[in-house]
PyMOL Python script that loads the backbone (N, CA, C, O; Angstrom):
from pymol import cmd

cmd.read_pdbstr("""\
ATOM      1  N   UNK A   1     214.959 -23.104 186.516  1.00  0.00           N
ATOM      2  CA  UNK A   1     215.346 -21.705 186.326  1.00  0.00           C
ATOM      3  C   UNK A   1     214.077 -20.869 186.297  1.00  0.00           C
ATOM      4  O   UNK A   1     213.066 -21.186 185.670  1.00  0.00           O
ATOM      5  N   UNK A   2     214.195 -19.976 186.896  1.00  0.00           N
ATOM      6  CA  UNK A   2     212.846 -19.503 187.162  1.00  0.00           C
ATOM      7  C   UNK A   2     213.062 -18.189 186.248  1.00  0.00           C
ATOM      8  O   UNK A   2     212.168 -17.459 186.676  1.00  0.00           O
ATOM      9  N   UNK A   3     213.688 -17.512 185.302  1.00  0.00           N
ATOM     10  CA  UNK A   3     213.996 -16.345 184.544  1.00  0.00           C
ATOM     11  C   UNK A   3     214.933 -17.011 183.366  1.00  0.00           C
ATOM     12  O   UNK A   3     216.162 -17.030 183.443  1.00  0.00           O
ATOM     13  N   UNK A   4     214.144 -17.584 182.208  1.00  0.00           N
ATOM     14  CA  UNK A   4     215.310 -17.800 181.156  1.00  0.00           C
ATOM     15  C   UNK A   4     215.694 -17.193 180.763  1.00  0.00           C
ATOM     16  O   UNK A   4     216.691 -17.541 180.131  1.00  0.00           O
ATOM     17  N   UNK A   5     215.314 -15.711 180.730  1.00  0.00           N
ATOM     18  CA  UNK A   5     216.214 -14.599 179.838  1.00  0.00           C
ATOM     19  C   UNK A   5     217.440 -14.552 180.846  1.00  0.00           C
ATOM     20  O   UNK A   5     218.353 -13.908 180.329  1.00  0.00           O
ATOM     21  N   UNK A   6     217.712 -14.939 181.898  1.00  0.00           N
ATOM     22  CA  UNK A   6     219.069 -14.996 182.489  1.00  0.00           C
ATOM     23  C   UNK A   6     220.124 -16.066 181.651  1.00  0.00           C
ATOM     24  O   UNK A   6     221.266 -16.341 182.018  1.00  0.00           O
ATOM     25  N   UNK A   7     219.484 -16.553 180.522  1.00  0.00           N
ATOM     26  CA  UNK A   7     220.784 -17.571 179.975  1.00  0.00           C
ATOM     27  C   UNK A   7     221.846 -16.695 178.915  1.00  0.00           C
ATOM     28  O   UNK A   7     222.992 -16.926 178.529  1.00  0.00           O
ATOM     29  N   UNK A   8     220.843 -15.540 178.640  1.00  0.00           N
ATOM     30  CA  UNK A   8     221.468 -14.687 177.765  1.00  0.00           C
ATOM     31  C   UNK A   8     221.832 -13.308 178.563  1.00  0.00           C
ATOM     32  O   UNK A   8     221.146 -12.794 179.446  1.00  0.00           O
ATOM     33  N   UNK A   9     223.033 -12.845 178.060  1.00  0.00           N
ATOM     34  CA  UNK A   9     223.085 -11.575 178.637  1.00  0.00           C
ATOM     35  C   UNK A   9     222.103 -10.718 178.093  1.00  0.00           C
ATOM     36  O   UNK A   9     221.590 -11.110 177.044  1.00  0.00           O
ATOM     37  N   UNK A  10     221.600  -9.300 178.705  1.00  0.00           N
ATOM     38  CA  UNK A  10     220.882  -8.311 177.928  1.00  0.00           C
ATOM     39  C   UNK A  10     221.074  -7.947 176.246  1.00  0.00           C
ATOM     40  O   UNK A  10     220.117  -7.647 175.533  1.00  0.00           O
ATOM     41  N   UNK A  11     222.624  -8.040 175.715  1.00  0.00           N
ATOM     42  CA  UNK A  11     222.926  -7.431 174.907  1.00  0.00           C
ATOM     43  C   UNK A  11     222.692  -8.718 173.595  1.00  0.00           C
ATOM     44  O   UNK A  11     222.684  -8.425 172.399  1.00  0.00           O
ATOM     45  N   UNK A  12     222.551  -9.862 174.019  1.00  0.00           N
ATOM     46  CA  UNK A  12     222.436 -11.130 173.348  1.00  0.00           C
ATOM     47  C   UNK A  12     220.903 -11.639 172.564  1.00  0.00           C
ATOM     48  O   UNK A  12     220.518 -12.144 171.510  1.00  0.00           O
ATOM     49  N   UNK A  13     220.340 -11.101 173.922  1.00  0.00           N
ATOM     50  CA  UNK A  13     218.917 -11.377 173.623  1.00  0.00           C
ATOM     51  C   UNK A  13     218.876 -10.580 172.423  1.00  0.00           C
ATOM     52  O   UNK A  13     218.689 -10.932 171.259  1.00  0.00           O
ATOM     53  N   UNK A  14     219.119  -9.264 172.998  1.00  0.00           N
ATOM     54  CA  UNK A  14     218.707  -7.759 172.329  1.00  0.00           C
ATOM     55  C   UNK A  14     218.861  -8.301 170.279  1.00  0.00           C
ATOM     56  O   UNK A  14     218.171  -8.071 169.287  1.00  0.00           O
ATOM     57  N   UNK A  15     220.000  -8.982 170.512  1.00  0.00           N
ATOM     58  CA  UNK A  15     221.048  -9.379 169.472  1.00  0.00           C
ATOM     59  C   UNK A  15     220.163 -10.540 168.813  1.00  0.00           C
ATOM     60  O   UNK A  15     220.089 -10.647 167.589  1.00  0.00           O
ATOM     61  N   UNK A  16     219.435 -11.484 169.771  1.00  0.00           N
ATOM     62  CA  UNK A  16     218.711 -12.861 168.705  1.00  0.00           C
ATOM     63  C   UNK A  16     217.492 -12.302 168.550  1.00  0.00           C
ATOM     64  O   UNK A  16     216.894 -12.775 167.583  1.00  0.00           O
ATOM     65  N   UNK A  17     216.468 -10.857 169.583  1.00  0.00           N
ATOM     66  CA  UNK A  17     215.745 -10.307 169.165  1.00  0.00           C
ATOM     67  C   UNK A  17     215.590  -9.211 167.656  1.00  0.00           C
ATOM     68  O   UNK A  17     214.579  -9.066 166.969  1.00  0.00           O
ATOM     69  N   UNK A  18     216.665  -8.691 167.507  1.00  0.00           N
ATOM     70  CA  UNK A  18     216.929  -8.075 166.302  1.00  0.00           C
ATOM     71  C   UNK A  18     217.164  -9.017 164.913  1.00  0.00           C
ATOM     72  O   UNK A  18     216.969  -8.609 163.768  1.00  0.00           O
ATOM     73  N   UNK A  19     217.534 -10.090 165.206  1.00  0.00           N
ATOM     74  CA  UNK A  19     217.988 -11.301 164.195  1.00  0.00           C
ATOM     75  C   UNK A  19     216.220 -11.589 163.980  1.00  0.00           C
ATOM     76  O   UNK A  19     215.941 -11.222 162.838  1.00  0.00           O
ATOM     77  N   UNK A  20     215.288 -11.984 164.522  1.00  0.00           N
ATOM     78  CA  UNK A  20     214.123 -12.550 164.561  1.00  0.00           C
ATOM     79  C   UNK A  20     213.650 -11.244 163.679  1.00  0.00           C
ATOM     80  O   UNK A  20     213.534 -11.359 162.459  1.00  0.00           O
ATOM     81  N   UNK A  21     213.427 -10.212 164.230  1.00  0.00           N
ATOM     82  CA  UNK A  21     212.659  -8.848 163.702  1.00  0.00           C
ATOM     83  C   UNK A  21     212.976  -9.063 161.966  1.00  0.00           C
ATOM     84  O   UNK A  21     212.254  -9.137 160.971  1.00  0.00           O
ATOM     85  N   UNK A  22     214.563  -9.118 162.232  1.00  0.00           N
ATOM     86  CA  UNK A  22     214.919  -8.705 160.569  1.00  0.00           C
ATOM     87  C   UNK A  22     214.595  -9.810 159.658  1.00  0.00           C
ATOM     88  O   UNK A  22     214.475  -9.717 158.436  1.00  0.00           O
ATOM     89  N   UNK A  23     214.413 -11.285 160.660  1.00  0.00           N
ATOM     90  CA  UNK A  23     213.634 -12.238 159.136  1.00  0.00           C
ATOM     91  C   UNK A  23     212.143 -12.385 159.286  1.00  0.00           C
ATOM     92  O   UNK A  23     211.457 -13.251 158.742  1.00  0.00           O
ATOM     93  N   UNK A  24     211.761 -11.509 160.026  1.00  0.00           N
ATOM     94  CA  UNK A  24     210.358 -11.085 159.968  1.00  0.00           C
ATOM     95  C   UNK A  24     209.544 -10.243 159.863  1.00  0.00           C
ATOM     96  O   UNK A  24     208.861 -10.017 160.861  1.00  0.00           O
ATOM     97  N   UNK A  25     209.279  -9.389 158.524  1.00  0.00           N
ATOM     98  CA  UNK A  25     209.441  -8.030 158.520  1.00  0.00           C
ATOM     99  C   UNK A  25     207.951  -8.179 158.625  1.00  0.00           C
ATOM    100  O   UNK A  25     207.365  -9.147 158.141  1.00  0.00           O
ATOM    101  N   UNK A  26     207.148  -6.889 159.472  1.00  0.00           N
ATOM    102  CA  UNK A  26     206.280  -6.220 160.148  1.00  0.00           C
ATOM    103  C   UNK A  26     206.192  -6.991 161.485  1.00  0.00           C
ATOM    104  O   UNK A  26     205.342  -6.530 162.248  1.00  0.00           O
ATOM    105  N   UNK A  27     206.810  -7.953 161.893  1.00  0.00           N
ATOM    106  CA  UNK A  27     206.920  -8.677 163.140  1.00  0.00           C
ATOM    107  C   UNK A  27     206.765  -7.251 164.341  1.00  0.00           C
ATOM    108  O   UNK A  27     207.091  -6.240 163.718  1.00  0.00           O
ATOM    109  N   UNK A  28     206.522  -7.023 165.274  1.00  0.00           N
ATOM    110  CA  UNK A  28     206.666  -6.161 166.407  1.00  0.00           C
ATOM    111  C   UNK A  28     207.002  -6.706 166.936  1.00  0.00           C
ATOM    112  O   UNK A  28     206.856  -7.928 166.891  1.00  0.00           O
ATOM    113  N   UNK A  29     208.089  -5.637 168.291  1.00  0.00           N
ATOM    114  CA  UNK A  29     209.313  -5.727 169.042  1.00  0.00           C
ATOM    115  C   UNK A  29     208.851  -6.628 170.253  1.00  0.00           C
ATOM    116  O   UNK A  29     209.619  -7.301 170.940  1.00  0.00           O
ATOM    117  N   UNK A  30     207.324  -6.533 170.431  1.00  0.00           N
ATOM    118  CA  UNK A  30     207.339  -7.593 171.853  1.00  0.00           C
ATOM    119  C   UNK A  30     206.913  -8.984 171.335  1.00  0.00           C
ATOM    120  O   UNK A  30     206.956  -9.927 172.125  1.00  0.00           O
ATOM    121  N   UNK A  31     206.617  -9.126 170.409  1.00  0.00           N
ATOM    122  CA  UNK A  31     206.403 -10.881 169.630  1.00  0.00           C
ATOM    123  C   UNK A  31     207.477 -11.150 169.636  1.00  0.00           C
ATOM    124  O   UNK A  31     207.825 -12.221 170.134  1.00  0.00           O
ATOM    125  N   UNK A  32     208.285 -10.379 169.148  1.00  0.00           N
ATOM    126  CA  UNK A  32     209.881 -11.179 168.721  1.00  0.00           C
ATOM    127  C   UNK A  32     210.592 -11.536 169.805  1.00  0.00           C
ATOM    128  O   UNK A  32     211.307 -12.538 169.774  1.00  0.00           O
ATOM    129  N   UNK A  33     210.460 -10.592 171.126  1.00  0.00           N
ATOM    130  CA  UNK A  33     210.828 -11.150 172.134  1.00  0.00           C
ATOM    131  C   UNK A  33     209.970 -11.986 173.010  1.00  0.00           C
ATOM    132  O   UNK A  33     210.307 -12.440 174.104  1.00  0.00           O
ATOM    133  N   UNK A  34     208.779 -12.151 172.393  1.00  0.00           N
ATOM    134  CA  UNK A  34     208.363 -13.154 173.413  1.00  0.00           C
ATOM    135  C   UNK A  34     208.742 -14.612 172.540  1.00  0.00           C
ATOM    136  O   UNK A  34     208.770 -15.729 173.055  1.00  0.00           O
ATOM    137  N   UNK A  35     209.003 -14.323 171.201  1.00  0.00           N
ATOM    138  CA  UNK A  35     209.380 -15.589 170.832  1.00  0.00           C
ATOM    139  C   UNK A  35     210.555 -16.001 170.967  1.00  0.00           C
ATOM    140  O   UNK A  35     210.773 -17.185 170.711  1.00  0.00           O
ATOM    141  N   UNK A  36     211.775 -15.030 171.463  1.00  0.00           N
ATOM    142  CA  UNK A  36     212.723 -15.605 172.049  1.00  0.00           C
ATOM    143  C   UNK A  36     212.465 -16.383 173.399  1.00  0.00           C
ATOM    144  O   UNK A  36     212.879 -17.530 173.567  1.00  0.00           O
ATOM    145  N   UNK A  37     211.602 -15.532 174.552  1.00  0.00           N
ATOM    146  CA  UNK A  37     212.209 -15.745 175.589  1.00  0.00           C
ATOM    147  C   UNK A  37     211.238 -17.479 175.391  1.00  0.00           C
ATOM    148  O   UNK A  37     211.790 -18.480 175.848  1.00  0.00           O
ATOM    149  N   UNK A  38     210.048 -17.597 174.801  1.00  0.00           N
ATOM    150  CA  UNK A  38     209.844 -19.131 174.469  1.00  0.00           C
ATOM    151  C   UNK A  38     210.910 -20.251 173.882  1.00  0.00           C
ATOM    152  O   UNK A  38     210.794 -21.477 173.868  1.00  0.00           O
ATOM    153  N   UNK A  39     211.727 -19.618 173.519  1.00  0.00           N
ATOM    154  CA  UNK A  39     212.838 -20.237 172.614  1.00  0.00           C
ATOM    155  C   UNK A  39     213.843 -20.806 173.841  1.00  0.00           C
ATOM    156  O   UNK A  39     214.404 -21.897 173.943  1.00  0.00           O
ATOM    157  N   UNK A  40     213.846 -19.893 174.536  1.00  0.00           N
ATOM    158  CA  UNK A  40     214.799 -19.723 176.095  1.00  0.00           C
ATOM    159  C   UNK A  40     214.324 -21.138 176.768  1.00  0.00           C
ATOM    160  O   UNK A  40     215.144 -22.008 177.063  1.00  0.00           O
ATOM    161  N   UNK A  41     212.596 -21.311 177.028  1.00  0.00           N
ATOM    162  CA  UNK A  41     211.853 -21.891 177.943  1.00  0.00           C
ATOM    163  C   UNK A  41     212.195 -23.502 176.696  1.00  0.00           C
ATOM    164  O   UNK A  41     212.668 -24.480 177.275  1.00  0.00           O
ATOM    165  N   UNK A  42     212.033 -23.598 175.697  1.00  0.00           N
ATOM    166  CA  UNK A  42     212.358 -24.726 174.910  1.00  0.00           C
ATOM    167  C   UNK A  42     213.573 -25.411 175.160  1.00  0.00           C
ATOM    168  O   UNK A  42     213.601 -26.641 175.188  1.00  0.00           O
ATOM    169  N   UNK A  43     214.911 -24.481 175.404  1.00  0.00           N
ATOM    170  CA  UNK A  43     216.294 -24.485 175.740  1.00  0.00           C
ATOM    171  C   UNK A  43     216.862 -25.108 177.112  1.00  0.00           C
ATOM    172  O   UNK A  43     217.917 -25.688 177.371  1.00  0.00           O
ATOM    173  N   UNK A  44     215.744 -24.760 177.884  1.00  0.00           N
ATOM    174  CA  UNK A  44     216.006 -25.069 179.651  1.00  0.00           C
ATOM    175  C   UNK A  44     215.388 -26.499 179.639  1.00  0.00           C
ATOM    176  O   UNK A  44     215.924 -27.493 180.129  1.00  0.00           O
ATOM    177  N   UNK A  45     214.106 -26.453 178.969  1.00  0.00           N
ATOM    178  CA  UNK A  45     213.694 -28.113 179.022  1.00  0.00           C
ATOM    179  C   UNK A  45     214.391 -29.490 178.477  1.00  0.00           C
ATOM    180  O   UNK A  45     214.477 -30.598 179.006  1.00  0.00           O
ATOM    181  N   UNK A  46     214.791 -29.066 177.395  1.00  0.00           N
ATOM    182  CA  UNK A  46     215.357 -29.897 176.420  1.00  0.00           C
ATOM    183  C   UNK A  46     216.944 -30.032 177.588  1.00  0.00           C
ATOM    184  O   UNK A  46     217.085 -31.131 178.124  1.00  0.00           O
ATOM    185  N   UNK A  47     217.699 -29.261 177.811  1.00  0.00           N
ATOM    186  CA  UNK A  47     218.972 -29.245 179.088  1.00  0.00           C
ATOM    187  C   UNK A  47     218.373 -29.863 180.178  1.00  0.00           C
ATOM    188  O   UNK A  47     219.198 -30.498 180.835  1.00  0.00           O
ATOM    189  N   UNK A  48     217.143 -29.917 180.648  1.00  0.00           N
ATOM    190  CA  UNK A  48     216.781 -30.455 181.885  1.00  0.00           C
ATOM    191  C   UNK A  48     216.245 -32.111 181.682  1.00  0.00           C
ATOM    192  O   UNK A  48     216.569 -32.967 182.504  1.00  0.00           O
ATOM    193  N   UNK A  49     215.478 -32.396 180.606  1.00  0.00           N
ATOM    194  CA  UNK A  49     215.355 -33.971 179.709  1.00  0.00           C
ATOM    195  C   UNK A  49     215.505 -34.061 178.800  1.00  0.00           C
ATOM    196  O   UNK A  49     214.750 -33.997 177.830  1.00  0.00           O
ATOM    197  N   UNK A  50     217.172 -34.341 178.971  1.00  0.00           N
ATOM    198  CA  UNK A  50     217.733 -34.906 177.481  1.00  0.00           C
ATOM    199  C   UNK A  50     217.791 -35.670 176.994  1.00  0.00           C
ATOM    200  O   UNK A  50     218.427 -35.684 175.941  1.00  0.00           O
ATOM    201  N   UNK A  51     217.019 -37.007 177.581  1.00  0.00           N
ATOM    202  CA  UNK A  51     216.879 -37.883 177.096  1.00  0.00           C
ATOM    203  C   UNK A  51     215.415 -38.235 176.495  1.00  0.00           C
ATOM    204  O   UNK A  51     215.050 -39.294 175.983  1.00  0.00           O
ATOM    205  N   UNK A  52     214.566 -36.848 176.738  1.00  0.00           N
ATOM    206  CA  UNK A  52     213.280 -36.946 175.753  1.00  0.00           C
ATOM    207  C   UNK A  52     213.164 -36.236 174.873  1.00  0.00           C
ATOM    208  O   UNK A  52     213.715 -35.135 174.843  1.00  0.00           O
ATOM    209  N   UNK A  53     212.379 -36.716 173.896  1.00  0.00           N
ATOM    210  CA  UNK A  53     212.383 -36.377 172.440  1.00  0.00           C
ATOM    211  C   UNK A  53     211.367 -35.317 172.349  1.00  0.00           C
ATOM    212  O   UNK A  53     210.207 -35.704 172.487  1.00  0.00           O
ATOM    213  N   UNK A  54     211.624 -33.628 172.076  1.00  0.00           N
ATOM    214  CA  UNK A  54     211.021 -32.789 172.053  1.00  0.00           C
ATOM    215  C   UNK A  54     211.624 -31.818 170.802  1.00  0.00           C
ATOM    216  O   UNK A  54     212.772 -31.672 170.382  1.00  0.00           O
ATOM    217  N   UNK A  55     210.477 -31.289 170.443  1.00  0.00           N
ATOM    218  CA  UNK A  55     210.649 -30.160 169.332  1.00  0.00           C
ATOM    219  C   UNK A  55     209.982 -28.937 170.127  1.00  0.00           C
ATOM    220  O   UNK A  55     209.369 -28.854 171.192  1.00  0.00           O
ATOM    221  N   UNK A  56     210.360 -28.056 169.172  1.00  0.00           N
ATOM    222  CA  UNK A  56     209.457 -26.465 169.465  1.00  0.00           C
ATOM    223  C   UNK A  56     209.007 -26.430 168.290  1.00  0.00           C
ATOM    224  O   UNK A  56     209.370 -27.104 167.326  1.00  0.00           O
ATOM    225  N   UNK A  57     207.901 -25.340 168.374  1.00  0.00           N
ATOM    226  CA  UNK A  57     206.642 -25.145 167.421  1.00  0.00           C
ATOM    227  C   UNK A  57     207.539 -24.405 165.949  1.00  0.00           C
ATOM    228  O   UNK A  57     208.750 -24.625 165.975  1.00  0.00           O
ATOM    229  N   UNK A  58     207.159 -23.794 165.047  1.00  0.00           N
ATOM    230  CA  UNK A  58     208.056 -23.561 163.956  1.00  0.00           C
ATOM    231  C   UNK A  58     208.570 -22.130 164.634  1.00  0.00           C
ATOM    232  O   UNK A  58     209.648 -21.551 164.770  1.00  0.00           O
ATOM    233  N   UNK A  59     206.979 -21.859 165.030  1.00  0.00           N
ATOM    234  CA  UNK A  59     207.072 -20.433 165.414  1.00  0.00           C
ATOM    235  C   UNK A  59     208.785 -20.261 166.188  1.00  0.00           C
ATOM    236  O   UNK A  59     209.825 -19.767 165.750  1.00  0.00           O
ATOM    237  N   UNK A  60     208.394 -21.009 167.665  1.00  0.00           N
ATOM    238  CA  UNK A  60     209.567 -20.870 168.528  1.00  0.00           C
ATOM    239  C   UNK A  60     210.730 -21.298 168.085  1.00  0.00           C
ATOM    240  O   UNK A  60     211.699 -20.979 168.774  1.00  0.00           O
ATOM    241  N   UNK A  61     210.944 -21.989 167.043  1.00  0.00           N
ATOM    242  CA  UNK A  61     212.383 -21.783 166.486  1.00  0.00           C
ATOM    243  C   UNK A  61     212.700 -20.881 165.609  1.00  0.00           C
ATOM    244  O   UNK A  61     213.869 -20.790 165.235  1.00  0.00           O
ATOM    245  N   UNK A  62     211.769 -20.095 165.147  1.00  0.00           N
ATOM    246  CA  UNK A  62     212.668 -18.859 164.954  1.00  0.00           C
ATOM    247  C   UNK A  62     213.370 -18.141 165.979  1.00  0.00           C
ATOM    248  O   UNK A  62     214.436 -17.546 165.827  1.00  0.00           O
ATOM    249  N   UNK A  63     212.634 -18.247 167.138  1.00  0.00           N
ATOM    250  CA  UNK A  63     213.606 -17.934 168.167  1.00  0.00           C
ATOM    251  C   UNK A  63     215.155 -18.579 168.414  1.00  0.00           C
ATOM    252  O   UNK A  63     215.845 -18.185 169.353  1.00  0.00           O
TER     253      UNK A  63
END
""", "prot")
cmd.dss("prot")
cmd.show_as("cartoon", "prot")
cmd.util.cbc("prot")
cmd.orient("prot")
């Protein structure tokens, strides 16, 4: 997938970006979305080898 923010609609992201902001207060609006769309890139790998054993950083699961 060459665009993971295509797994979410616009209004979704918008939606796990606002969720991130609010348990991270002074967080700014483009960290939070870049820690989604890393969250996205964690999401596509783990669906693409599921049979290997991977985590994301703490950071990216707040995403």
């Amino acid at each position: 997938m060459n665009d993971v923010r295509e797994l979410l609609t616009p209004a979704a992201f918008g939606g796990v970006v606002a969720t991130v902001l609010d348990n991270n207060p002074g967080m700014d609006e483009p960290m939070a979305a870049r820690i989604v769309t890393e969250a996205l890139k964690f999401v596509d790998a783990a669906a693409k080898f599921p049979t290997m054993k991977i985590a994301p950083s703490q950071v990216v699961d707040e995403g």
